[in-house]
mmCIF file of the N, C-alpha and C atoms, coordinates in Angstrom:
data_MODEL
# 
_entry.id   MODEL 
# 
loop_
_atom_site.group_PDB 
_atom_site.id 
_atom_site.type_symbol 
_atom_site.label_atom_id 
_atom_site.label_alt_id 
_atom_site.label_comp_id 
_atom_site.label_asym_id 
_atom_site.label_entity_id 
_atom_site.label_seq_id 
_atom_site.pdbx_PDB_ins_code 
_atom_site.Cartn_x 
_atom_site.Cartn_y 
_atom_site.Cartn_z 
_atom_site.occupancy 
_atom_site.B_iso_or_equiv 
_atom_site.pdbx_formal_charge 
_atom_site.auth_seq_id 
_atom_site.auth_comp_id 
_atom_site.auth_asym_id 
_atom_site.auth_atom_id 
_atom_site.pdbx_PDB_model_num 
ATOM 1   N N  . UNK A 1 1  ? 1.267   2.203   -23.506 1.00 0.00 ? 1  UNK A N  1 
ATOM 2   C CA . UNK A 1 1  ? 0.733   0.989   -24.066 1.00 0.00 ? 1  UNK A CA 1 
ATOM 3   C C  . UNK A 1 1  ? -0.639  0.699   -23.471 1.00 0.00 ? 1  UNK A C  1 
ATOM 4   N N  . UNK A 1 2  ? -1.536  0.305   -24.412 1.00 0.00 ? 2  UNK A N  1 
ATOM 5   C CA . UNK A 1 2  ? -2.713  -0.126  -23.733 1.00 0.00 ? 2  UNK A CA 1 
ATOM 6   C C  . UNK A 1 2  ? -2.236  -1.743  -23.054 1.00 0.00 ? 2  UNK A C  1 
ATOM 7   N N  . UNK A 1 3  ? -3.270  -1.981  -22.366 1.00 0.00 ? 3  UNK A N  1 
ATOM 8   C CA . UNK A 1 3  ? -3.547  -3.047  -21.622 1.00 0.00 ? 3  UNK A CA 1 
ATOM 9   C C  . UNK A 1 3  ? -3.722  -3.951  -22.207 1.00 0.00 ? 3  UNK A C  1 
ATOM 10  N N  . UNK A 1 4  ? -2.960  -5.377  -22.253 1.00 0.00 ? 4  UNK A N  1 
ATOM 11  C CA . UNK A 1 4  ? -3.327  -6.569  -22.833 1.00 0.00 ? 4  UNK A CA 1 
ATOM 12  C C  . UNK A 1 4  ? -4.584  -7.383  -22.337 1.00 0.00 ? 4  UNK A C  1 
ATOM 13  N N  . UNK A 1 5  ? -5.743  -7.880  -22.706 1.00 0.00 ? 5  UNK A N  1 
ATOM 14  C CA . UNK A 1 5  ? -6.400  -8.982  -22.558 1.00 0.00 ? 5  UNK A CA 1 
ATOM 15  C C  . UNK A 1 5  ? -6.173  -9.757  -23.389 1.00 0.00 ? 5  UNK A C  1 
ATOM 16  N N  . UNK A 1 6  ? -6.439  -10.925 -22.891 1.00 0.00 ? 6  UNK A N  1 
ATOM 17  C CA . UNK A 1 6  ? -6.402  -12.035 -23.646 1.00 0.00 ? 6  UNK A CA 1 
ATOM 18  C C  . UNK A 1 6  ? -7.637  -12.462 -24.397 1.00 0.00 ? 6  UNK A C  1 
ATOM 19  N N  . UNK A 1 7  ? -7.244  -13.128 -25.644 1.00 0.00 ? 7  UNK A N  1 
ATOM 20  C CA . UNK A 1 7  ? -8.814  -13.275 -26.390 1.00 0.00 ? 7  UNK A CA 1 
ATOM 21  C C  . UNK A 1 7  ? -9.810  -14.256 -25.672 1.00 0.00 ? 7  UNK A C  1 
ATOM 22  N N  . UNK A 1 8  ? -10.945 -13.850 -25.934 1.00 0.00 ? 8  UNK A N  1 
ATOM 23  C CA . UNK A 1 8  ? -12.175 -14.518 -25.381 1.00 0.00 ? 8  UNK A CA 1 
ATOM 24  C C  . UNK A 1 8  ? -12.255 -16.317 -25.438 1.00 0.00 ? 8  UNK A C  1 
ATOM 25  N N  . UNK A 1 9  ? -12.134 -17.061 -24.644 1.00 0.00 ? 9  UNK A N  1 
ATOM 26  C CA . UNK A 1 9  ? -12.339 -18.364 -25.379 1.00 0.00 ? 9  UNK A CA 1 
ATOM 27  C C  . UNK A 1 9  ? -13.942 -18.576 -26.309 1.00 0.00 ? 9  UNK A C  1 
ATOM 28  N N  . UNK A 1 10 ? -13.211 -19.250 -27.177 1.00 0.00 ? 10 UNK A N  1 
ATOM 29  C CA . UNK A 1 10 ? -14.264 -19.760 -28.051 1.00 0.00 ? 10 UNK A CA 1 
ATOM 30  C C  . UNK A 1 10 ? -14.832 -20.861 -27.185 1.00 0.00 ? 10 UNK A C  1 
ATOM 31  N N  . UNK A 1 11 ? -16.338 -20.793 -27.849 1.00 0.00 ? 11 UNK A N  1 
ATOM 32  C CA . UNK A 1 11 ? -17.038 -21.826 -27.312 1.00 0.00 ? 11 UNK A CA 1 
ATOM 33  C C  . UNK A 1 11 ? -16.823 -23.040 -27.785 1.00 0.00 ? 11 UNK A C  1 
ATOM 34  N N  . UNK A 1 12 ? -17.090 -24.553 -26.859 1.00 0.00 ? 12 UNK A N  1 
ATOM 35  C CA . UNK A 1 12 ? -16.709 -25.732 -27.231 1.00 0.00 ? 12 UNK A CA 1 
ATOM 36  C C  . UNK A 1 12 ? -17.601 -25.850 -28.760 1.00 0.00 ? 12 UNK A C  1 
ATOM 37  N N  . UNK A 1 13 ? -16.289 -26.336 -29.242 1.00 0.00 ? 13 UNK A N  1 
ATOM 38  C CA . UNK A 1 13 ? -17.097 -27.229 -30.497 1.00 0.00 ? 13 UNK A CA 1 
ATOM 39  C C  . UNK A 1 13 ? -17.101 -28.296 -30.425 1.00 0.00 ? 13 UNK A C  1 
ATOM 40  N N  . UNK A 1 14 ? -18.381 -28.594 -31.202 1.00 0.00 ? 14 UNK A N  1 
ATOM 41  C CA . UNK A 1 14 ? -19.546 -29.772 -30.799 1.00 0.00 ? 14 UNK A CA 1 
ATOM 42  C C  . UNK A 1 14 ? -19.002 -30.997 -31.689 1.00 0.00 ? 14 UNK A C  1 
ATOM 43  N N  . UNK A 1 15 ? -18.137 -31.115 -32.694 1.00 0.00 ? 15 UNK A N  1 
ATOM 44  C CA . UNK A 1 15 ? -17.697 -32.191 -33.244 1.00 0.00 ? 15 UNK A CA 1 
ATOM 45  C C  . UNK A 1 15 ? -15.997 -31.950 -33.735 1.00 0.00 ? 15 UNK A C  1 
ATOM 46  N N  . UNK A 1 16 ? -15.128 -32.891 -33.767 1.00 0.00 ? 16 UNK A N  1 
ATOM 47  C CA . UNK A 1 16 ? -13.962 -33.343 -33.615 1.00 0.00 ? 16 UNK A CA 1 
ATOM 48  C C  . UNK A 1 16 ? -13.461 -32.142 -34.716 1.00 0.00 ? 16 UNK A C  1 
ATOM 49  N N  . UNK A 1 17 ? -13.942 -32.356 -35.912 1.00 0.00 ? 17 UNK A N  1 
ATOM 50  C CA . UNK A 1 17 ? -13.903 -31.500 -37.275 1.00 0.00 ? 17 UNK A CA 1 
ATOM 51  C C  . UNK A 1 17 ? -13.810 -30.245 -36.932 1.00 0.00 ? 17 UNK A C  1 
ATOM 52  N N  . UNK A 1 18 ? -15.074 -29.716 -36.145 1.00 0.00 ? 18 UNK A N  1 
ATOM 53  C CA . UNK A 1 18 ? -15.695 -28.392 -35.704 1.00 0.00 ? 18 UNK A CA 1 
ATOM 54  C C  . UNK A 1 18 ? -14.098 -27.891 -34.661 1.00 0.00 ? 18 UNK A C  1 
ATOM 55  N N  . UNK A 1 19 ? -13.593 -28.412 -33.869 1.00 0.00 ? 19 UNK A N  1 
ATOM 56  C CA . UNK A 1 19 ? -12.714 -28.173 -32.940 1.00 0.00 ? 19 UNK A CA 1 
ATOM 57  C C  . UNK A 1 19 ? -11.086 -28.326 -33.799 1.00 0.00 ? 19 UNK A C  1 
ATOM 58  N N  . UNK A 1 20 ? -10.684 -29.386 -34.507 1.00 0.00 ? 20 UNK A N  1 
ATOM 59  C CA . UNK A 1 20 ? -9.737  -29.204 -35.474 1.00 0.00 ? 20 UNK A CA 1 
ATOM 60  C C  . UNK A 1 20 ? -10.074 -27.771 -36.019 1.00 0.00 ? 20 UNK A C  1 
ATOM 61  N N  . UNK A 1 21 ? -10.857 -26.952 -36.976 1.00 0.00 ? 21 UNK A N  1 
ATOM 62  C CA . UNK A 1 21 ? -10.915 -26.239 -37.346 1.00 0.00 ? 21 UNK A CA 1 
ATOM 63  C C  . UNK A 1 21 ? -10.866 -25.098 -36.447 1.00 0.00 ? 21 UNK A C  1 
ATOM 64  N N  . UNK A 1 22 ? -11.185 -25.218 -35.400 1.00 0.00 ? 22 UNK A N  1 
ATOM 65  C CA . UNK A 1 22 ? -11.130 -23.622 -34.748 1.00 0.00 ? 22 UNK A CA 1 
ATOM 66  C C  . UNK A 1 22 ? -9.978  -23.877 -34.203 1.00 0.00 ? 22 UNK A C  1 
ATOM 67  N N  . UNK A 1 23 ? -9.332  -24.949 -33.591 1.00 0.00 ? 23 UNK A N  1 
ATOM 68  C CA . UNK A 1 23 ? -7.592  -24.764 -33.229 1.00 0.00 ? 23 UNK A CA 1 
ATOM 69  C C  . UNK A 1 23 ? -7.096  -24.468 -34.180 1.00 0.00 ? 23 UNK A C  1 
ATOM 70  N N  . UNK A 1 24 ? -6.776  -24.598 -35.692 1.00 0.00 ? 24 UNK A N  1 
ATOM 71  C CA . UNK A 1 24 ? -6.122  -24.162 -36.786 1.00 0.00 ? 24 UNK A CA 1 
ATOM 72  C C  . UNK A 1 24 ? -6.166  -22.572 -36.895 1.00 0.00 ? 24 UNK A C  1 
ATOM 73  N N  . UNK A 1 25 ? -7.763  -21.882 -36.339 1.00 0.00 ? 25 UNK A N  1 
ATOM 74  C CA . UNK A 1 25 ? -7.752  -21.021 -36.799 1.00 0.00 ? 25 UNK A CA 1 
ATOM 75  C C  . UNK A 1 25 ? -7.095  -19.987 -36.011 1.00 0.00 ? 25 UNK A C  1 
ATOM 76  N N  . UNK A 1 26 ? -7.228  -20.534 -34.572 1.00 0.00 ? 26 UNK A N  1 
ATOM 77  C CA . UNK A 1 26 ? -6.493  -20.069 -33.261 1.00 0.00 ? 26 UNK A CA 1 
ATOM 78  C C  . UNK A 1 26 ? -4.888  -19.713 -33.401 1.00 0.00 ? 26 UNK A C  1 
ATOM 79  N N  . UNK A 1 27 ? -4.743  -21.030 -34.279 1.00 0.00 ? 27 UNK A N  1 
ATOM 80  C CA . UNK A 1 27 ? -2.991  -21.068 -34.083 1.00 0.00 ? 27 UNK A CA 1 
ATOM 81  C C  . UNK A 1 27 ? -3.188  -20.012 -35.204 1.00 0.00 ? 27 UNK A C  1 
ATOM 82  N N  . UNK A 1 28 ? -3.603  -19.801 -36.099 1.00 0.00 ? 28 UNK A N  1 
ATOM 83  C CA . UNK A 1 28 ? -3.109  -19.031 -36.819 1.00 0.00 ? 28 UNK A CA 1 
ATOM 84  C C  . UNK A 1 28 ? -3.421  -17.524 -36.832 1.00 0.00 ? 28 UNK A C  1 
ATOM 85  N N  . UNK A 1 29 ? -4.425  -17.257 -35.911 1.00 0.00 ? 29 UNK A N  1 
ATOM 86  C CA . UNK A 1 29 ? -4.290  -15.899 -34.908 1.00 0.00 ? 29 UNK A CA 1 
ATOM 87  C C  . UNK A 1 29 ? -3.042  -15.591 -34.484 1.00 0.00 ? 29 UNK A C  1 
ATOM 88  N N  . UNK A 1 30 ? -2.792  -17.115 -33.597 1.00 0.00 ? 30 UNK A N  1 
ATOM 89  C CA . UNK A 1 30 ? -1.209  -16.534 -32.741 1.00 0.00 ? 30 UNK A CA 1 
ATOM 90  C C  . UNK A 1 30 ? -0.421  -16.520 -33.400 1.00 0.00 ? 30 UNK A C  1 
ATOM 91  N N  . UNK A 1 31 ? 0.200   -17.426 -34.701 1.00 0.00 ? 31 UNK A N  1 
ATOM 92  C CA . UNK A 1 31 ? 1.653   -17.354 -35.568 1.00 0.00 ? 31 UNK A CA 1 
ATOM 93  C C  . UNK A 1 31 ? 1.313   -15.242 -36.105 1.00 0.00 ? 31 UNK A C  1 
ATOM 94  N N  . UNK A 1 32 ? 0.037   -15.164 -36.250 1.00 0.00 ? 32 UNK A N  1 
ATOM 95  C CA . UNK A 1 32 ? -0.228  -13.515 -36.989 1.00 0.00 ? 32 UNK A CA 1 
ATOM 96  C C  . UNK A 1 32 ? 0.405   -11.886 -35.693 1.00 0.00 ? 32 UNK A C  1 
ATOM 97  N N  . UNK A 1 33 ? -0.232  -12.734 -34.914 1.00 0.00 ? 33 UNK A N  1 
ATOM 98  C CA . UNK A 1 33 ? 0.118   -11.775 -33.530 1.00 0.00 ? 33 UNK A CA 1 
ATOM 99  C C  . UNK A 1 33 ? 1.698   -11.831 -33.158 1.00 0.00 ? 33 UNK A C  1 
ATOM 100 N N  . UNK A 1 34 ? 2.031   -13.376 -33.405 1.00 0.00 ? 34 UNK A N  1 
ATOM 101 C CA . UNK A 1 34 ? 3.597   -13.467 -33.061 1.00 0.00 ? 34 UNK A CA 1 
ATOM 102 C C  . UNK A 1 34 ? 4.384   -12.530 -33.991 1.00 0.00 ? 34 UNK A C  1 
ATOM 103 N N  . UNK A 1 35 ? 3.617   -12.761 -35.388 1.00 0.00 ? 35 UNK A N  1 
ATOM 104 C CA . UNK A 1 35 ? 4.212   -11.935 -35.872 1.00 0.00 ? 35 UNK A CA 1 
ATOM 105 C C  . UNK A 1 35 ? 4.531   -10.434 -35.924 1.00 0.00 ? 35 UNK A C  1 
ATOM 106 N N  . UNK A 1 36 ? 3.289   -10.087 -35.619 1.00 0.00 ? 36 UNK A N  1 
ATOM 107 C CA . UNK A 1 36 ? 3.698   -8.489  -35.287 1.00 0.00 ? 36 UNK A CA 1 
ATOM 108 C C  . UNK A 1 36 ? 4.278   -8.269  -33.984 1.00 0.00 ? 36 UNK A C  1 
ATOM 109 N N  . UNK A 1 37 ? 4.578   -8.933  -33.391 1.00 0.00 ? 37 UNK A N  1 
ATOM 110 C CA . UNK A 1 37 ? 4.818   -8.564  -31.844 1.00 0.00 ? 37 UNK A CA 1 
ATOM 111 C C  . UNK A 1 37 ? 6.438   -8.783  -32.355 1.00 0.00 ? 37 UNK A C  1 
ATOM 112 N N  . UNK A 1 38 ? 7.146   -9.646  -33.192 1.00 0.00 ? 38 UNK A N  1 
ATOM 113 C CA . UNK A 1 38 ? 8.269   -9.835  -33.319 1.00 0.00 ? 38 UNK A CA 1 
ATOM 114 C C  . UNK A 1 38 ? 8.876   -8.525  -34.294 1.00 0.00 ? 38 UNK A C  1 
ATOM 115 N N  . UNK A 1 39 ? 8.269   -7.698  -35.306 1.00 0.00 ? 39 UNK A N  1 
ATOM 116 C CA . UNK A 1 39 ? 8.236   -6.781  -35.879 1.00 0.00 ? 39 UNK A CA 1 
ATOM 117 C C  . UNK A 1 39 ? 7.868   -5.515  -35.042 1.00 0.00 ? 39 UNK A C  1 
ATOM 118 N N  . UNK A 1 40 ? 7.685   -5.491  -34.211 1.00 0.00 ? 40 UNK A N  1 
ATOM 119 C CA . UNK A 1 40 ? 7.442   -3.792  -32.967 1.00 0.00 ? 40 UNK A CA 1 
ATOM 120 C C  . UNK A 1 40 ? 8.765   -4.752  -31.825 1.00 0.00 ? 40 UNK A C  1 
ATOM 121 N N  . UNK A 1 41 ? 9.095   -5.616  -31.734 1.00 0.00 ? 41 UNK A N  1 
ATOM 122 C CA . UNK A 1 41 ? 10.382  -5.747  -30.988 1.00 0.00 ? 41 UNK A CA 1 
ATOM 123 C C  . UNK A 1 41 ? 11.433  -5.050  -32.304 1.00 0.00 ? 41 UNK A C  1 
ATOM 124 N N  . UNK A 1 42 ? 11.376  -5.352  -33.277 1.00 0.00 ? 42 UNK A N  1 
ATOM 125 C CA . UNK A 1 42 ? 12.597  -5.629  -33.811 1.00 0.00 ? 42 UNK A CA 1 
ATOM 126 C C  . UNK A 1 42 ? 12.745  -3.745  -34.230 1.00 0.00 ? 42 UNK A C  1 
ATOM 127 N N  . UNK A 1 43 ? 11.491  -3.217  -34.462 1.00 0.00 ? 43 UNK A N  1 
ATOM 128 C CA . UNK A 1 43 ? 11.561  -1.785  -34.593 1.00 0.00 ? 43 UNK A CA 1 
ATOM 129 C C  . UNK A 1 43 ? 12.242  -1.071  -33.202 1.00 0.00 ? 43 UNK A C  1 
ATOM 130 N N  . UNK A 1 44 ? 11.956  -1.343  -32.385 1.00 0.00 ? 44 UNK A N  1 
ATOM 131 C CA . UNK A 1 44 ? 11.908  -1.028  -30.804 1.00 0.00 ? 44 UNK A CA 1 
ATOM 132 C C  . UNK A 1 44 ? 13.430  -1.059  -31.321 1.00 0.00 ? 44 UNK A C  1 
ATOM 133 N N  . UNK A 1 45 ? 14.152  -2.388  -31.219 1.00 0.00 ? 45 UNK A N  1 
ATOM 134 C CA . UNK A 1 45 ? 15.569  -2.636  -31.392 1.00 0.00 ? 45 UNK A CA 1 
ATOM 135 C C  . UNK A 1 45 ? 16.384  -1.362  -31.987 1.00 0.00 ? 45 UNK A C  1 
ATOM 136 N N  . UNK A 1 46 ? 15.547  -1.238  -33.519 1.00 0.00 ? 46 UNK A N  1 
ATOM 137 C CA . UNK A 1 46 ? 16.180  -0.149  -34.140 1.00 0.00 ? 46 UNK A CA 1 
ATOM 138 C C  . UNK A 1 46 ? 16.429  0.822   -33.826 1.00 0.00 ? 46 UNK A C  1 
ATOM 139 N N  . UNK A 1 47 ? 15.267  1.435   -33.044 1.00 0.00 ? 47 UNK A N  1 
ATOM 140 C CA . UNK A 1 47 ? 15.078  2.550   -32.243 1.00 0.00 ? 47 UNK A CA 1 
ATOM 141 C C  . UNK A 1 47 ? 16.090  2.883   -31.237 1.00 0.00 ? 47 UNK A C  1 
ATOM 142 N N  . UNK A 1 48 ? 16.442  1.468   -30.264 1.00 0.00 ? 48 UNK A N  1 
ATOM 143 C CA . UNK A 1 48 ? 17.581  2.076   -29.210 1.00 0.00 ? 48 UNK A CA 1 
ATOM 144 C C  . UNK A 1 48 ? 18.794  2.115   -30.303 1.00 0.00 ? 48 UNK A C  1 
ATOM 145 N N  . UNK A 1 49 ? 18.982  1.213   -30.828 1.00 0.00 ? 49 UNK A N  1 
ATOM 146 C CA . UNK A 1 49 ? 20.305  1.571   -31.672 1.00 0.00 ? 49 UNK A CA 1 
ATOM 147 C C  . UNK A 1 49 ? 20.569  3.251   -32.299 1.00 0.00 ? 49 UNK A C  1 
ATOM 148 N N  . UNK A 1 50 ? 19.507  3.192   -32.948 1.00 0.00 ? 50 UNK A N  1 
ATOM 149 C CA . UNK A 1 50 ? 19.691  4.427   -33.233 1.00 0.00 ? 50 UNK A CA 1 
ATOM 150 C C  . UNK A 1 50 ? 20.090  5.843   -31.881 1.00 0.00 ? 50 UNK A C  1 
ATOM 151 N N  . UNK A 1 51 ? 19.230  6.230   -31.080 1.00 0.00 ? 51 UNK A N  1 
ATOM 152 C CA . UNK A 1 51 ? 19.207  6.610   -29.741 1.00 0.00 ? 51 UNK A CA 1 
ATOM 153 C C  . UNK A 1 51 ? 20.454  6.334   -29.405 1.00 0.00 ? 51 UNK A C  1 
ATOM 154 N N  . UNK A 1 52 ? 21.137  4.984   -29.305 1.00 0.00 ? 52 UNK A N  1 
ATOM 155 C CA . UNK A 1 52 ? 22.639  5.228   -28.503 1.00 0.00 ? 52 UNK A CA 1 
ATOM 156 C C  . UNK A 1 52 ? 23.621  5.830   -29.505 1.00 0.00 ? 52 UNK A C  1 
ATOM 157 N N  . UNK A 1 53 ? 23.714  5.664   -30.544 1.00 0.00 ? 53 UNK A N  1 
ATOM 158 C CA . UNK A 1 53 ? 24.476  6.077   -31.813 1.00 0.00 ? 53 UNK A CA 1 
ATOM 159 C C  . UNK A 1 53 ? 24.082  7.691   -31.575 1.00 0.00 ? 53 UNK A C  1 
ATOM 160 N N  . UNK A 1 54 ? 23.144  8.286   -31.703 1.00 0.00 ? 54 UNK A N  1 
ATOM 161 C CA . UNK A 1 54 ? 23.103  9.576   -31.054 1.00 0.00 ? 54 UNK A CA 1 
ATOM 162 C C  . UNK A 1 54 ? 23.632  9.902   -29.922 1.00 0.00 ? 54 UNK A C  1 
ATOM 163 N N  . UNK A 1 55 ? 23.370  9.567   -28.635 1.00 0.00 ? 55 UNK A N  1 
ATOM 164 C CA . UNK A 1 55 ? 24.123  9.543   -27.390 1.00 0.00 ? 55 UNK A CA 1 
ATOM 165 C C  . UNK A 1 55 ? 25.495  10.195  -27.464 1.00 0.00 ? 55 UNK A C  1 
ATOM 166 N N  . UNK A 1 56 ? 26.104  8.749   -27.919 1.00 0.00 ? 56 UNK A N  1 
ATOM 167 C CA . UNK A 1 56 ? 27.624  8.748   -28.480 1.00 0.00 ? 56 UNK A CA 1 
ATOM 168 C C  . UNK A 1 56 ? 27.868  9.823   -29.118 1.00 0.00 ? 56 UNK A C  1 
ATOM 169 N N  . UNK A 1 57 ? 27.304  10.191  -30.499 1.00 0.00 ? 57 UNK A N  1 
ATOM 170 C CA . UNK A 1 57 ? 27.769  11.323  -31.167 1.00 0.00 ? 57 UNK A CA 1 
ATOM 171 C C  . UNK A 1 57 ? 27.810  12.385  -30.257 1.00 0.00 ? 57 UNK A C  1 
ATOM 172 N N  . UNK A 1 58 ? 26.609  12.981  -29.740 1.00 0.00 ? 58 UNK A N  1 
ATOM 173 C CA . UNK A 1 58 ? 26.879  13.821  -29.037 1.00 0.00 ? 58 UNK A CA 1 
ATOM 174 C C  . UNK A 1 58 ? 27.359  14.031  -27.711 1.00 0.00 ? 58 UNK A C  1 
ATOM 175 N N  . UNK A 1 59 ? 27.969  13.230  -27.004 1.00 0.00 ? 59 UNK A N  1 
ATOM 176 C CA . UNK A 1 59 ? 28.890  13.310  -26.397 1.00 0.00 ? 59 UNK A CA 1 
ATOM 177 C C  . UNK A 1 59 ? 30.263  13.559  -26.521 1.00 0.00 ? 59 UNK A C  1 
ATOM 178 N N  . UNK A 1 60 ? 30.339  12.981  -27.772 1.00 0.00 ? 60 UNK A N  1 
ATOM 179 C CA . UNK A 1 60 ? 31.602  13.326  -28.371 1.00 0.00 ? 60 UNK A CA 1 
ATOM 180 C C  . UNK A 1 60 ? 32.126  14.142  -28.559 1.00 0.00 ? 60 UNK A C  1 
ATOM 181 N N  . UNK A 1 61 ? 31.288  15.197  -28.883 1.00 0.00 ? 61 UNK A N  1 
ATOM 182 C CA . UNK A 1 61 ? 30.945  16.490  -29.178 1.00 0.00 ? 61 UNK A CA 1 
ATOM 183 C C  . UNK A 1 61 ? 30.815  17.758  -28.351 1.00 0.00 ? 61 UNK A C  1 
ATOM 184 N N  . UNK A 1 62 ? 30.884  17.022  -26.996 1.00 0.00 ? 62 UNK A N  1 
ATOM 185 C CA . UNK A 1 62 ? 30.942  17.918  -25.971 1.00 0.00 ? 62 UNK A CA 1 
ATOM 186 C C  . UNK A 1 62 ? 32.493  18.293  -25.309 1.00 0.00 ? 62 UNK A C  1 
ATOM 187 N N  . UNK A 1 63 ? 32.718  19.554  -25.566 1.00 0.00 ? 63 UNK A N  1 
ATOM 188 C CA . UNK A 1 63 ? 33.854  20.204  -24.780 1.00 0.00 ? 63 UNK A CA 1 
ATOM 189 C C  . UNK A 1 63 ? 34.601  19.500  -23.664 1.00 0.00 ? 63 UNK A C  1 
ATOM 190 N N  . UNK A 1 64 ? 35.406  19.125  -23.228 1.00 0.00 ? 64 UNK A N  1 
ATOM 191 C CA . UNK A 1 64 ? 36.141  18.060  -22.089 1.00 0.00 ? 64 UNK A CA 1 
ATOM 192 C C  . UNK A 1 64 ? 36.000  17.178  -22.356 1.00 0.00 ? 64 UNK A C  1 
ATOM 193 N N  . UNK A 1 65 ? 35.658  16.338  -23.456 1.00 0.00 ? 65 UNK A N  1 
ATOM 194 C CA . UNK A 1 65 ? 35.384  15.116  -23.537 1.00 0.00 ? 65 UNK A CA 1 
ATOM 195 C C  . UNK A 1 65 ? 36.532  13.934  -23.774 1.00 0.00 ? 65 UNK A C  1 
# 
């Protein structure tokens, strides 16, 4: 995995409007990022499932078992 940084802060905005708008746009960076980060967990998930379901089989499968 590469290395996480965190995003750069934005510079202050200069009027109430100007700052509403860049928190909206912020949050909606993070709901986008949450989202993929919840979609590479949920693959990840699949992944061990799968992996132990193999395990199992082939153990099963082994002589003395």
């Amino acid at each position: 995995m590469y290395p996480y940084y965190p995003p750069p802060v934005p510079p202050t905005p200069q009027s109430l409007e100007d700052e509403l708008a860049a928190l909206e746009d912020y949050k909606k960076e993070l709901e986008d990022e949450k989202a993929s980060i919840e979609q590479e967990i949920s693959d990840v998930e699949a992944r061990i499932k799968e992996l132990k379901a193999m395990l199992e089989r082939s153990r099963g499968k082994q002589p003395g078992t």
